[in-house]
N, C-alpha and C positions, 0 to 999 in steps of 0.2 A: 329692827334689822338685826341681824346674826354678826356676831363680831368679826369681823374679818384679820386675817394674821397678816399684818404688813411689814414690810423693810425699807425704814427710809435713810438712803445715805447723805454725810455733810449736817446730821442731827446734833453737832455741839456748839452753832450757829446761827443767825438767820434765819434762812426762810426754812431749813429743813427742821432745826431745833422748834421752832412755833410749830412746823405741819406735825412732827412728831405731837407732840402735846394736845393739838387739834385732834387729831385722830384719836389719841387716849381718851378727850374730852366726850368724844362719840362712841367709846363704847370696846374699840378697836382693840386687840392684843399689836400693840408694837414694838419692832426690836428699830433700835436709831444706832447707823453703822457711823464710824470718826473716828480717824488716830486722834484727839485731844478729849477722850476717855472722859476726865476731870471733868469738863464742860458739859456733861450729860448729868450733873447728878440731878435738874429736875426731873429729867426725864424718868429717871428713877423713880424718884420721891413720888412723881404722879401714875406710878401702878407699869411703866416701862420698862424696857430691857436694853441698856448700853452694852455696844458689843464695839470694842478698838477692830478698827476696821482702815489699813490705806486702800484706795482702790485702785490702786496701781502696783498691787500684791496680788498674784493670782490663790497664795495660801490664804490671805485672808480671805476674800472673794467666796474660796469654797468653804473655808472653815462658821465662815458665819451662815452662808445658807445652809449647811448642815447643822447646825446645830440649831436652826432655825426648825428646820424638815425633821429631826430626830423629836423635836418637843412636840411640835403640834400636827407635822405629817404632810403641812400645808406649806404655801405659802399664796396667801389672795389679791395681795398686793404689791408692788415693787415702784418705789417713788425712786428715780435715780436722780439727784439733788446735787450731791457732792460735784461742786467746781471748781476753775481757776479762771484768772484772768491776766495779761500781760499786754501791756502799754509801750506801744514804740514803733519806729515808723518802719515798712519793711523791710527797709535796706538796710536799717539798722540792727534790727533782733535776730539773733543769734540762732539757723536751724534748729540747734539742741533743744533748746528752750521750747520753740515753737513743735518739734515733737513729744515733749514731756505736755504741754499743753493736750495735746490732742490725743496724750494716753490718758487723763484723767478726762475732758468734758467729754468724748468719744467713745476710746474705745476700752475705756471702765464700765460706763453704761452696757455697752454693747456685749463686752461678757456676763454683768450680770443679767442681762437679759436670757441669756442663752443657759445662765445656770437654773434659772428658775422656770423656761419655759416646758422644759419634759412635765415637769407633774398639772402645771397650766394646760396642758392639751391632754393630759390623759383625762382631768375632773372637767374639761369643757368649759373653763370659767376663771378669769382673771380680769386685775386691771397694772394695766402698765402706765406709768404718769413719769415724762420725762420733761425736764425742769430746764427750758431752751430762756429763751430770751426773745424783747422785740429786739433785739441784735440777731435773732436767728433770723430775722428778715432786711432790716434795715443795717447800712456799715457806719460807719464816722471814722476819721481820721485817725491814725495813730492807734488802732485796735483791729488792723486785719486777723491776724490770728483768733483771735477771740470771736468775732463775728464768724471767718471763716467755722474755726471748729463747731457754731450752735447753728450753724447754716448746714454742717454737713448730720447736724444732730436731729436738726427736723428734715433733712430726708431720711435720715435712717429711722426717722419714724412712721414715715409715711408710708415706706415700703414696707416695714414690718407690722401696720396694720392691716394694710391687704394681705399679707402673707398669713396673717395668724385670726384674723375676725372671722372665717370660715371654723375657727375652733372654740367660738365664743368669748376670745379674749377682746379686751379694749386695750385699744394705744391713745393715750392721750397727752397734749404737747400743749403745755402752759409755757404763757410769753409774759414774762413781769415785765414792768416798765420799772421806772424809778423808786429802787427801794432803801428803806435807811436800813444799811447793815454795813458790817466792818469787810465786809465782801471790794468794796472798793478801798480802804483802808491804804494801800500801799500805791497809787495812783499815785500820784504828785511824786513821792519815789522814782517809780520805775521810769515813768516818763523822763525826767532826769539825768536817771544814771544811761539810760538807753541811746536817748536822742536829743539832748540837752546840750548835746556841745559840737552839734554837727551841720548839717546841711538844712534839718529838719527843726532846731533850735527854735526859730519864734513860734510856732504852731504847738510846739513842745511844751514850752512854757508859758503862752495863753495857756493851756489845757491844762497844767500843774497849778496855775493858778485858780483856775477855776474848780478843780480839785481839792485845794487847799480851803477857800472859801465856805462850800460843802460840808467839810469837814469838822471846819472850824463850826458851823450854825447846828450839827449833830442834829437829836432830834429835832429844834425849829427849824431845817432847812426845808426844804421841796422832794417829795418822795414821799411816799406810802409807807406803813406800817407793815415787817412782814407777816403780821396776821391775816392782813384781808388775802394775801396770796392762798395762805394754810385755807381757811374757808374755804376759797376756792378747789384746793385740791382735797379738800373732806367732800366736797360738792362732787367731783366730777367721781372719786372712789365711792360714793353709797348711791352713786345715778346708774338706776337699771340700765341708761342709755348716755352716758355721756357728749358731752359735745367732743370733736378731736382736736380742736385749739380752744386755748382761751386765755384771752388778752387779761393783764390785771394790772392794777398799781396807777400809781400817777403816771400820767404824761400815754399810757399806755396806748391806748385806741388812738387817740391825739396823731402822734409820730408813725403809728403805720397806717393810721386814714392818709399822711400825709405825703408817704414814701411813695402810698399804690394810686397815688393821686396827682402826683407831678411826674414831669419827667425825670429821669435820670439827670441832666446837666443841671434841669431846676432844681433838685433836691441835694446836688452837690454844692451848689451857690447860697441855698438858704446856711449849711452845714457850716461852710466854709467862710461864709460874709459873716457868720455870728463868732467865728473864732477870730478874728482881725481885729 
């Protein structure tokens, strides 16, 4: 296979730093977008290109696709990866918040989508991989925001693959389940400072607790490895035909076999009885 020119953002971390690497591993020319710079030198050291990147900067946004398009003329790939998350109950979390949320899991993606799609539709050929969650289908307590923004991230995928697979591109929507990364790191926190001393308190704190625990077991806890995600997204970028979802990680298939399988009140009680 011919190396493809990708951009995956949220690369000094996680599941984007391993997909980065993944991709390197196959062959790829990759640039890994992240304001924490430092945090890329593997990606470096393994044949990559660290580009500081917030994506909640419309200069960074173009500056890095250009100088992406200035070196190789392309771009074949676009992993949108880089996210956030925020804990607490809704009547507690603070609009602001909830809209700096939904300028990163949203509508960061959604610009670079739009920076990179003119020369996608002029060469007939692309792959778009956006990094949702099974939060983008299933909710839990004390994380509306976060569910809502990768809920409205797979419909803005779904719309944008009908709209652009008439031009040979692919959109493709990966749902991790349970992963060990420091991506939940600040859970037990936020919970806390947010909803930890209000109306919402005992739910709060099962959930920080539970959080904590986690935390504490690090790699021995329960959750996947972010590599087998990266595999996955090397899989669906060198697939002449990708699938347009795909579940991965622990607990993954599990929890949304489970959601599309109860009702609504039932899958509120299982949620809700196991936090009590």
């Amino acid at each position: 296979m011919a190396a493809k020119i990708c951009l995956v953002t949220g690369a000094s971390s996680g599941i984007g730093h391993a997909t980065a690497l993944e991709l390197l591993r196959g062959g790829h020319i990759v640039y890994g977008g992240a304001r924490r710079e430092w945090k890329m030198a593997a990606i470096r050291e393994a044949g990559g290109h660290p580009l500081p990147m917030d994506v909640t900067e419309e200069e960074d946004l173009q500056r890095a696709v250009r100088t992406i398009l200035d070196e190789h003329r392309r771009i074949d790939v676009l992993v949108n990866n880089a996210g956030t998350v925020v804990h607490g109950a809704v009547e507690d979390t603070p609009t602001t918040v909830a809209r700096d949320h939904f300028e990163v899991n949203v509508l960061a993606p959604a610009r670079l989508v739009q920076l990179v799609l003119p020369g996608m539709r002029e060469r007939r050929s692309g792959t778009i991989v956006n990094v949702s969650s099974i939060g983008g289908e299933i909710a839990l307590p004390l994380g509306a925001w976060y569910h809502a923004s990768k809920h409205a991230l797979e419909a803005f995928s779904d719309t944008l693959r009908m709209e652009v697979g008439p031009f040979g591109i692919d959109v493709v929507i990966i749902q991790p389940g349970i992963i060990r990364t420091e991506f939940e790191a600040g859970t037990a926190r936020q919970l806390r400072e947010i909803s930890g001393n209000g109306a919402y308190r005992q739910i709060a704190e099962a959930m920080a607790r539970v959080a904590e625990t986690q935390a504490r077991l690090g790699q021995d806890g329960p959750g996947s490895d972010p590599g087998v995600v990266a595999t996955t997204i090397r899989q669906a970028v060198e697939s002449a035909r990708p699938d347009t979802r795909y579940a991965v990680g622990w607990q993954a298939e599990a929890l949304l076999h489970l959601n599309r399988s109860l009702s609504d009140r039932e899958f509120d009680a299982r949620v809700t009885g196991a936090l009590a």
